[in-house]
N, C-alpha and C positions, 0 to 999 in steps of 0.2 A: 161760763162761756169760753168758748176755745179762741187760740187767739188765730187772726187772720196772718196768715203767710206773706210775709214781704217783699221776697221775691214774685207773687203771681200779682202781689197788687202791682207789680208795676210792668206785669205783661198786662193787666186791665189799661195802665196809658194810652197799649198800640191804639185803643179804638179813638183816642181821642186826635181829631184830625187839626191841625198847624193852620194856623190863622192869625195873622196880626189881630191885636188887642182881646183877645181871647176871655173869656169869665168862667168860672170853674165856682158853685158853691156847694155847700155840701153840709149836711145835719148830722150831728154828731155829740154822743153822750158822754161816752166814759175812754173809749183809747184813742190811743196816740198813734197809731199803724198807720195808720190810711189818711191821716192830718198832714200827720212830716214828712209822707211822698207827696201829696199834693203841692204840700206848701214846697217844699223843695222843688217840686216841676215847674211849679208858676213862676218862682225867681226867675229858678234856669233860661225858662221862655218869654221874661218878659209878659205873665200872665196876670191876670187879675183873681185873687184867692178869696172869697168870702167864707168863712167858718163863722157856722149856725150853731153855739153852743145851746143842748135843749136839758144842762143840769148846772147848778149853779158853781160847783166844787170844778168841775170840768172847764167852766170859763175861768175860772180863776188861775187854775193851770196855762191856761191855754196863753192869756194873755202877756202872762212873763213867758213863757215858751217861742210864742210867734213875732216877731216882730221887723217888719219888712215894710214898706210904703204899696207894696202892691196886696197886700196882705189884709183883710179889715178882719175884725174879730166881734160877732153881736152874742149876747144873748137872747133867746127869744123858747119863748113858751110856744109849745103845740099847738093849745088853745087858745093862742093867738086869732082876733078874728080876719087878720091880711100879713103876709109874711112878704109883702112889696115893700119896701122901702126904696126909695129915691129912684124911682120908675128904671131901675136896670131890672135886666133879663140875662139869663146867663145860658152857656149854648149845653153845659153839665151840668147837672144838678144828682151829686152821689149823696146815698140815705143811708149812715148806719147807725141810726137813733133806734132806740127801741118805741116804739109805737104800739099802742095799747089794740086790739080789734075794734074798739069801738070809734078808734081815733081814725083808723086807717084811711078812710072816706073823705074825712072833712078834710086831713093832712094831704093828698090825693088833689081831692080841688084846688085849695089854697095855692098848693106847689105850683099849680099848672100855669098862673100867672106869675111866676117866678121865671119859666124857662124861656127864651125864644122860639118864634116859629123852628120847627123841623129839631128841634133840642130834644136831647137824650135826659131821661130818669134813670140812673144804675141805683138798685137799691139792695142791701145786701144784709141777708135774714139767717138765723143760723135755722140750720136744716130742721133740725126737731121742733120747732115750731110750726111746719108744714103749711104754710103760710101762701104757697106759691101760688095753690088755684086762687086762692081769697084776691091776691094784689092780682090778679093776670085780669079778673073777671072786673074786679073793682079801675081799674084802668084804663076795659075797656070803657066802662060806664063813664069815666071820664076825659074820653076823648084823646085817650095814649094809645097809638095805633105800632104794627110791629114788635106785640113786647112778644121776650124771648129768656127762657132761660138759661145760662151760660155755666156750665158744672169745671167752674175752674178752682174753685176753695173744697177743701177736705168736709171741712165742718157748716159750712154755708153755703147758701143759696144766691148767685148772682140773678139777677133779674134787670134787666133793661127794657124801655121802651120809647118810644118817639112821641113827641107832643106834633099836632096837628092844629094848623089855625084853620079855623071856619067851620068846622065837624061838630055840629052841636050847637047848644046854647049853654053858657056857660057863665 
């Protein structure tokens, strides 16, 4: 897997619009790229960081690595049957776990009661997995209106979408 470019992760920030008390969470397996701009942003802003560790070697990094009061650090299984914990919502929610196709669906649902109303999904696939229509379609199906795909990574697939309250039953 190629590594993601550090400089465009953090022309990905622009989209994220300035808000007191702000939530930023984000699922994550194996690097550190897209973690330590995050987590750096949230400091910087006064933000709220939740890192969803989805491999156990990777949380254990992660934990001596992060460490800040606005910062929480879980691990948590895909196969998890609710990935709500203590009824926050958060307005980003960035994907760069690897996700099985069979996972894709049920990780999809679960997430969507993670986000707030009008809350963005960025999710970010390396391109040869071709994956794009699969998540575009499956998004729709669960009530992610807006998605778009964004050709900012060399080696990857940017993918965003907007969660929508009341669209469905869910």
């Amino acid at each position: 897997m190629q590594r993601l470019e550090e400089d465009r992760l953090k022309k990905l920030l622009d989209i994220i619009q300035h808000s007191p008390y702000l939530r930023i969470a984000h699922f994550n397996d194996s690097s550190h790229t897209l973690s330590k701009i995050l987590y750096e942003f949230s400091i910087q802003n006064d933000y709220e960081y939740q890192l969803n560790c989805t491999n156990d070697s990777f949380y254990e990094e992660s934990i001596t690595r992060y460490k800040d009061k606005n910062v929480n650090i879980r691990k948590i299984d895909i196969d998890k049957p609710n990935y709500k914990i203590q009824a926050r919502v958060y307005e980003y929610l960035f994907v760069t776990s690897s996700i099985a196709d069979k996972d894709i669906s049920g990780f999809l649902k679960k997430s969507y009661h993670l986000i707030k109303n009008a809350g963005n999904i960025i999710i970010i696939v390396p391109k040869e997995d071709n994956n794009i229509d699969k998540y575009t379609s499956l998004l729709e199906d669960h009530y992610y209106v807006a998605t778009s795909r964004i050709d900012l990574f060399d080696g990857y697939d940017l993918i965003i979408s907007k969660k929508m309250h009341g669209w469905g039953d869910i």
